[in-house]
Each structure stands twice: as C-alpha cells, then as structure tokens.
C-alpha positions in Angstrom: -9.6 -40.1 -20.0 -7.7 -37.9 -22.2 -9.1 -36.1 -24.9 -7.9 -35.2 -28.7 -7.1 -32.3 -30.0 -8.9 -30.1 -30.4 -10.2 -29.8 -34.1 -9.2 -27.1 -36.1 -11.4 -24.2 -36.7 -12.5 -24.0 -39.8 -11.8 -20.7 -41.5 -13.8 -18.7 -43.9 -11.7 -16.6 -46.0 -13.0 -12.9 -45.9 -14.0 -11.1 -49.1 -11.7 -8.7 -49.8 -12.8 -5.6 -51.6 -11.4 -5.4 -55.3 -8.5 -2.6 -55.8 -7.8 -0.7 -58.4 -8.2 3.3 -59.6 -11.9 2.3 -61.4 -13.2 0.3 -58.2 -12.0 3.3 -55.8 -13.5 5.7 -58.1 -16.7 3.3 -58.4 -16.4 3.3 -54.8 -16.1 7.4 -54.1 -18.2 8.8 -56.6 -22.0 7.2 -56.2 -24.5 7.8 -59.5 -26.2 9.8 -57.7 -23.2 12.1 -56.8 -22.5 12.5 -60.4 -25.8 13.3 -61.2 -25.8 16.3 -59.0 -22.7 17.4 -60.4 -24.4 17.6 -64.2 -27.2 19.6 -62.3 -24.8 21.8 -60.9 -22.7 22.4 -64.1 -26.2 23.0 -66.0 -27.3 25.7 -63.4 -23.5 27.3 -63.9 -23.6 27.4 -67.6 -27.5 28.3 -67.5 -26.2 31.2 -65.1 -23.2 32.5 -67.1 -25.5 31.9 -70.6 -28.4 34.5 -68.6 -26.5 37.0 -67.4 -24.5 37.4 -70.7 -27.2 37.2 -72.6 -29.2 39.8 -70.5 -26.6 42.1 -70.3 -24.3 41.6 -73.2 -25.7 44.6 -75.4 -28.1 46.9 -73.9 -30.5 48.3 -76.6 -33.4 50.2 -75.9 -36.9 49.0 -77.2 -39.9 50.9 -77.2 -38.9 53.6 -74.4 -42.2 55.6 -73.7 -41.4 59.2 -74.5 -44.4 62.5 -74.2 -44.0 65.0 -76.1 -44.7 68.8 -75.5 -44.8 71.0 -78.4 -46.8 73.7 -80.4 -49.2 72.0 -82.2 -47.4 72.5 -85.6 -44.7 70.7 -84.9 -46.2 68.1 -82.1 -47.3 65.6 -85.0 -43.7 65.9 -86.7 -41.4 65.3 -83.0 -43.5 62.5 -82.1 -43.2 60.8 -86.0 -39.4 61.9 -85.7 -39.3 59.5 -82.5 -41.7 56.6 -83.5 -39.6 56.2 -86.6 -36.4 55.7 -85.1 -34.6 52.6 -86.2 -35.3 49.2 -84.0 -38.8 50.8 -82.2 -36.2 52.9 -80.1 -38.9 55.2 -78.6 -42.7 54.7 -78.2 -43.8 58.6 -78.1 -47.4 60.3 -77.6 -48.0 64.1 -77.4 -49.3 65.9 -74.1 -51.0 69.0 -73.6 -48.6 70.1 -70.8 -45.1 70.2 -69.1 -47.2 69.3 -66.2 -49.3 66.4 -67.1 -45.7 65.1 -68.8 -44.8 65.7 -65.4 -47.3 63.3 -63.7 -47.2 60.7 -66.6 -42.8 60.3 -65.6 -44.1 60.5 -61.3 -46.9 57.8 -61.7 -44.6 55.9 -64.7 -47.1 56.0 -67.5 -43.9 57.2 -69.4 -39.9 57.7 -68.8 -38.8 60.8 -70.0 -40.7 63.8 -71.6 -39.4 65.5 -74.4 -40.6 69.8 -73.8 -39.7 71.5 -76.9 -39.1 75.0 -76.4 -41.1 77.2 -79.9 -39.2 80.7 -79.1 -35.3 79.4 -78.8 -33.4 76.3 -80.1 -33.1 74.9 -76.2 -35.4 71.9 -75.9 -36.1 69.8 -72.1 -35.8 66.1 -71.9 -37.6 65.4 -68.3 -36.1 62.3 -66.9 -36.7 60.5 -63.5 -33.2 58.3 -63.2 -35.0 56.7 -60.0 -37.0 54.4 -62.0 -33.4 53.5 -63.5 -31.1 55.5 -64.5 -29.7 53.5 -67.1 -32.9 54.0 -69.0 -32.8 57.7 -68.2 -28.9 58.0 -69.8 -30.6 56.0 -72.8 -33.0 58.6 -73.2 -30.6 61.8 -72.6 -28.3 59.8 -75.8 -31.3 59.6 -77.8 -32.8 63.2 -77.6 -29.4 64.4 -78.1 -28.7 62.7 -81.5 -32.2 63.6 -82.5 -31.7 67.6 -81.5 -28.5 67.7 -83.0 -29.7 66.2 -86.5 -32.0 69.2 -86.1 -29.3 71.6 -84.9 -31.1 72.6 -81.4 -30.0 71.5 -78.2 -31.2 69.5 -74.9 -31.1 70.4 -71.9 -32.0 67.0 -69.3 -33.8 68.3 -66.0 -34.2 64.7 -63.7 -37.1 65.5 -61.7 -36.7 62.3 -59.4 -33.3 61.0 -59.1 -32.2 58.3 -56.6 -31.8 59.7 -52.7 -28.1 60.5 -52.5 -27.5 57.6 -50.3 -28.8 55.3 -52.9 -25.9 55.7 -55.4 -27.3 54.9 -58.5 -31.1 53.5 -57.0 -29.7 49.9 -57.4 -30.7 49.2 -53.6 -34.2 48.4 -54.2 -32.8 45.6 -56.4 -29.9 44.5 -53.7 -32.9 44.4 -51.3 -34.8 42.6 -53.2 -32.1 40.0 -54.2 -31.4 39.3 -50.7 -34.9 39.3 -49.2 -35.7 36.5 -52.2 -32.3 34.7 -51.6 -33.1 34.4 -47.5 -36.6 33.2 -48.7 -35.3 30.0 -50.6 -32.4 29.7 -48.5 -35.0 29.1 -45.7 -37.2 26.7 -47.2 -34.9 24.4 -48.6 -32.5 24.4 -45.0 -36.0 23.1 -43.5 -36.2 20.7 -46.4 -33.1 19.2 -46.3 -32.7 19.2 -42.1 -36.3 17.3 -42.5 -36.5 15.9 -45.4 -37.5 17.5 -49.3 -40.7 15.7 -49.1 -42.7 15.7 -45.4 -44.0 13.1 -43.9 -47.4 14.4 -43.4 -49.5 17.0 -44.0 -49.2 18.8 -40.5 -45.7 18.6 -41.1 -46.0 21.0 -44.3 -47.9 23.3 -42.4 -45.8 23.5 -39.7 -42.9 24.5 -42.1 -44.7 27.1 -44.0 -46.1 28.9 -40.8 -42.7 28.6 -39.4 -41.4 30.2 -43.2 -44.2 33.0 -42.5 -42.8 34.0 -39.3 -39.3 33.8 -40.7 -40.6 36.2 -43.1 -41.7 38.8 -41.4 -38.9 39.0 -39.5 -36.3 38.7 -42.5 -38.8 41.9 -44.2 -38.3 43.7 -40.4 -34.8 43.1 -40.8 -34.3 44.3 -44.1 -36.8 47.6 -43.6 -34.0 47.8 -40.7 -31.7 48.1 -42.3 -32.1 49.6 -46.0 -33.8 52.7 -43.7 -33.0 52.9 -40.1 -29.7 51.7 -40.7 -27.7 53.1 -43.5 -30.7 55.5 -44.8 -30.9 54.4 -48.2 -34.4 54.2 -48.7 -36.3 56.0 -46.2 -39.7 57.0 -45.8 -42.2 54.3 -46.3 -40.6 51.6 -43.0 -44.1 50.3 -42.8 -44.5 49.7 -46.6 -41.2 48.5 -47.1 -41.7 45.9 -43.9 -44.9 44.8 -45.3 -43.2 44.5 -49.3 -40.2 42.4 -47.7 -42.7 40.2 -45.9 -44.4 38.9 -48.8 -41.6 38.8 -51.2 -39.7 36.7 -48.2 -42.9 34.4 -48.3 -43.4 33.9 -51.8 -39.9 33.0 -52.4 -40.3 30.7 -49.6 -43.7 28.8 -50.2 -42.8 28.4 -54.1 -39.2 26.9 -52.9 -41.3 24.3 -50.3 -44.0 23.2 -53.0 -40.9 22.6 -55.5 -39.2 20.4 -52.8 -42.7 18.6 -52.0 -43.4 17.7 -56.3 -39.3 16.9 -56.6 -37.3 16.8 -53.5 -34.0 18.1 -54.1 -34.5 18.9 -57.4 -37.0 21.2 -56.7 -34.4 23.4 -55.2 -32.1 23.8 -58.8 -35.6 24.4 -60.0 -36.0 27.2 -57.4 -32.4 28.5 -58.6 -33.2 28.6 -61.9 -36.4 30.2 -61.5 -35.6 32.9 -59.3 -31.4 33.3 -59.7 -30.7 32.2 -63.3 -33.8 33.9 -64.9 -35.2 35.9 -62.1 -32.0 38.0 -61.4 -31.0 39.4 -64.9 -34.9 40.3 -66.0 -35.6 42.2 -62.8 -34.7 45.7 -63.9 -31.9 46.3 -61.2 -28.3 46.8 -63.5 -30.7 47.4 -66.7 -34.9 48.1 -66.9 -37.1 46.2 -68.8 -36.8 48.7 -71.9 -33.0 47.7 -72.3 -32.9 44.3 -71.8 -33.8 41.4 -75.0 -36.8 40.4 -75.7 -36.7 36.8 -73.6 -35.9 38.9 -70.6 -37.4 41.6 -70.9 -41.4 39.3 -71.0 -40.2 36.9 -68.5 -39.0 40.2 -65.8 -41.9 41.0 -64.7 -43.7 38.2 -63.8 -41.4 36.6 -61.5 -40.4 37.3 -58.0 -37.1 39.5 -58.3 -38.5 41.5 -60.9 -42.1 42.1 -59.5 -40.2 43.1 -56.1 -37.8 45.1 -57.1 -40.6 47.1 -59.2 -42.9 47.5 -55.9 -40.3 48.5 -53.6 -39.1 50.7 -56.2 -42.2 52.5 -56.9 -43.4 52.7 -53.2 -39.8 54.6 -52.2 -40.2 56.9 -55.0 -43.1 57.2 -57.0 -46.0 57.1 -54.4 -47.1 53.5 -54.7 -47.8 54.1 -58.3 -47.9 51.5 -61.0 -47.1 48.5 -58.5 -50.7 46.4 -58.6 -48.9 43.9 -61.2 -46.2 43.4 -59.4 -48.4 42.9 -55.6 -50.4 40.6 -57.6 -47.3 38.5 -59.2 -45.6 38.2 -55.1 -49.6 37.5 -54.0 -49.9 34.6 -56.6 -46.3 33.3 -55.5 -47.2 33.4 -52.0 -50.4 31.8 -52.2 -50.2 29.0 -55.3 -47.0 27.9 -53.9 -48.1 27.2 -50.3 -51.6 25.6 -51.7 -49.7 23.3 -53.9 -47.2 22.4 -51.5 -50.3 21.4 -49.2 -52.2 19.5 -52.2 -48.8 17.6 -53.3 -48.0 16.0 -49.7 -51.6 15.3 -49.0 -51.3 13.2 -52.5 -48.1 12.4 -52.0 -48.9 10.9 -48.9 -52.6 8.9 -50.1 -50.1 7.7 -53.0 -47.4 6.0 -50.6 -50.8 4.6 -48.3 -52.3 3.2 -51.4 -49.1 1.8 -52.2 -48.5 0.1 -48.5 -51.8 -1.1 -49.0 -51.3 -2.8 -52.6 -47.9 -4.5 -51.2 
C-alpha cells in the first residue's frame, strides 16, 4: 500500500515590519524617550537662565555697614550711607573700633567704617573671608563716598581667607561636592532598585545605607579640604560632622522625591539643589550682591545653608550658623519622614488596588 503525497504545508505569511524613515524613527525614539529629552532641555535652559540671571550684574543691596565716629558727625556718615542710591548700604553707629570689630567676627555686619576726627585718613574694616566679593564692594563704596568728601580710606581686612584658600571659595567647592555625592547617591540606589521601593523596609534600608554613605563622604571630604591640601584647617571634627549632615540631607530629600515621582523626582532634585541651589549659595557672589529671587531663596536651601555653616565654623567661631543647622536639620529629617510616609501609602494604595481588581 502506497501512500500519497504528502500534503503541502500550509504557510503563514510572516508580518513584516513596515519601513520607512517615520516607522524607524517611531520605532527608535519611544514617548517616553522624548519626554525625557524636553525634561532635560528644560533643566539646561532653567540652568543657563539661573546662573545668568544670578550672576549677570552684581549689585550690592543693603550691605550692613557700622560706623565709628565723633558724635558730631556719626548721625551725618551713617545718613550719607543709608541714602545711597538703590539701598546700597544698611549702616548703624557703634561706640567703638572694637565692638565694630566683634559685630564683622560674629557677622552682625560686613565692613566697619572708623572715621578718623584729627586727619583726613578714615578705616574701612573688612573681613574678605565671609566673601570677598562683598568685601571689594564695600572698599568701592567707601572710596567714592570719602572722595566726594575729599578724605581717604584706608581698608584693613581683619579676617581674610587662609592663604591656601585662594579667594575662600572652598567652603563653597566643598559644599557643592558633598551635596552633589548626596543626590548622586540616592538616586544610583533608586534607579539600580527601582525610584519607588517595594516596601517599607526596603526604604529604610536605603536611607540607613545613605547615612552611612554619608558619614563617610563628610570623613572624606574633612580629609581632604584639611589633612589633605590644608585649605581649611582647624575645626576636622566640625567640618566631619557639617559634611555628614549636608551629605544626608541632600540624600534623604533626593529618596523622598524618587518615592512621590520616581524618576522625576530626580530633575526635581536637580532643580532644587543645582539650578537654584548653586547660584544663591553665596560662593562666586554673597547674598548682599545677588537679585532679589536669589538672594531669598539662598539661604534656605541646602548649598547655601552649607556653604554658610562651614564657612562660619572655619572662620568666624561657629558664629551666626543656627539658621543654616536648622535649614540641613529640616532637610535631613522631613525628607527621610516623607520618603517613609509616601511608600508606606504608596504601598496601602497599590494593596487597595489589588484588592478592588
């Protein structure tokens, strides 16, 4: 018995993917892709659009000036100065050269004005550690004014930067990089894991791990800016302990953005602490010379609290730095107890959820 052939196998054609430049494009760039892309061309223009505008045109606002003089003339110097176009200078009289003195070391005021009653030789006290641009703004002012009365100035800085500090911008640069290594940190866990945990023992994990990572990253940085190239020296512990927290509260802010947005909560992170955070911190330019929008927002974020405490703890004895502690304390601690609250809802929303399908 023979049999037939054997029937033909039927064949399915195959789809076959459509060609063409808009179906490869379609294809290579996702939605979602381009969507990033707008993000990152907002954060570049937002970046460019802060810095300029930070930094653009330097004009002083409201520099707190004492004033020393005989009592005849005290009223008329400090009128002289409060009068000056724009709120230039915000001056008050003083009984002494020494009391101006301690009002420039614990940063009541940035320059002191000592006018001499038997010669035509005035003092303008400066402290170019607490930023020298602002102390140069000060010399230029008290200069014009003398001359209009046809004496002279002579500046005395009573606190400039330690030689190996150039022009004291390393408080900033340390600063920068401690806040840079904190997000950096935080949103490397979050993408290698996932923006959002799981769980909630998952988002503890990450911040205690963040805390260690801190610590060492303000050990490292203390390391360095002292031990290492001597550039602020002096205060290790302090500066250890400073670095810690700002390393943290860069950190925890960075996870509780990620938890509320996922990956959007890093450009948030960017633009909070990079775009705004970087310009208004007082490093190139201090508060009294940068516009109004930066100069409110400065000192209540991260960079510019830090680079204020470190500053102040290397060389003004701790002084004037409770604002800024309390701005890196708040960080720290509001950002890891939202990024605790928002997974534990996070995660009762998705069980409700599982539960309603």
């Amino acid at each position: 018995m023979t049999s037939g052939p054997p029937a033909a196998a039927s064949e399915t054609p195959q789809a076959t993917k459509p060609h063409g430049f808009m179906a490869e494009l379609r294809d290579a760039v996702s939605m979602r892709g381009v969507l990033l892309v707008v993000g990152v061309l907002a954060l570049q223009l937002g970046f460019v659009l802060s810095y300029i505008g930070a930094f653009h045109a330097p004009t002083p606002h409201r520099i707190p000036v004492a004033v020393v003089a005989p009592a005849q003339a005290a009223d008329r110097v400090v009128d002289q100065l409060n009068s000056m176009k724009g709120d230039t200078v915000e001056a008050h009289t003083v009984s002494s050269e020494g009391q101006a003195r301690a009002q420039i070391l614990d940063r009541t005021v940035d320059a002191a004005v000592i006018v001499n009653p038997k010669g035509t030789t005035d003092t303008l006290l400066v402290a170019s550690a607490g930023g020298p641009a602002v102390s140069s703004t000060a010399a230029q002012i008290a200069q014009s004014v003398e001359q209009a009365q046809k004496r002279h100035i002579s500046v005395s800085d009573i606190r400039p930067p330690y030689a190996s500090d150039g022009r004291g911008m390393s408080s900033f640069y340390l600063v920068l990089g401690w806040i840079v290594g904190g997000y950096l940190a935080a949103a490397i866990l979050g993408m290698a894991g996932g923006a959002r945990p799981a769980n909630l023992h998952r988002t503890l994990i990450r911040l205690g791990t963040l805390a260690v990572y801190a610590v060492l990253s303000g050990l490292g940085g203390a390391i360095i800016a002292d031990t290492v190239l001597g550039a602020l020296t002096g205060h290790f512990a302090a500066l250890w302990a400073l670095g810690s927290l700002i390393v943290f509260a860069a950190a925890a802010t960075t996870v509780a953005f990620q938890v509320l947005w996922g990956i959007l909560g890093i450009g948030v992170t960017i633009v909070l602490f990079v775009v705004l955070g970087n310009p208004s911190a007082g490093g190139a330019y201090p508060a009294a010379l940068l516009p109004p929008f930066w100069r409110a927002i400065g000192e209540w974020l991260p960079p510019g609290a830090g680079t204020t405490a470190v500053r102040n703890t290397i060389y003004f004895s701790g002084h004037a730095r409770s604002q800024s502690l309390s701005v890196l304390g708040l960080y720290a601690a509001l950002g890891a107890l939202l990024a605790v609250i928002a997974s534990a809802l996070h995660i009762r929303r998705t069980r409700q959820t599982d539960v309603t399908v």
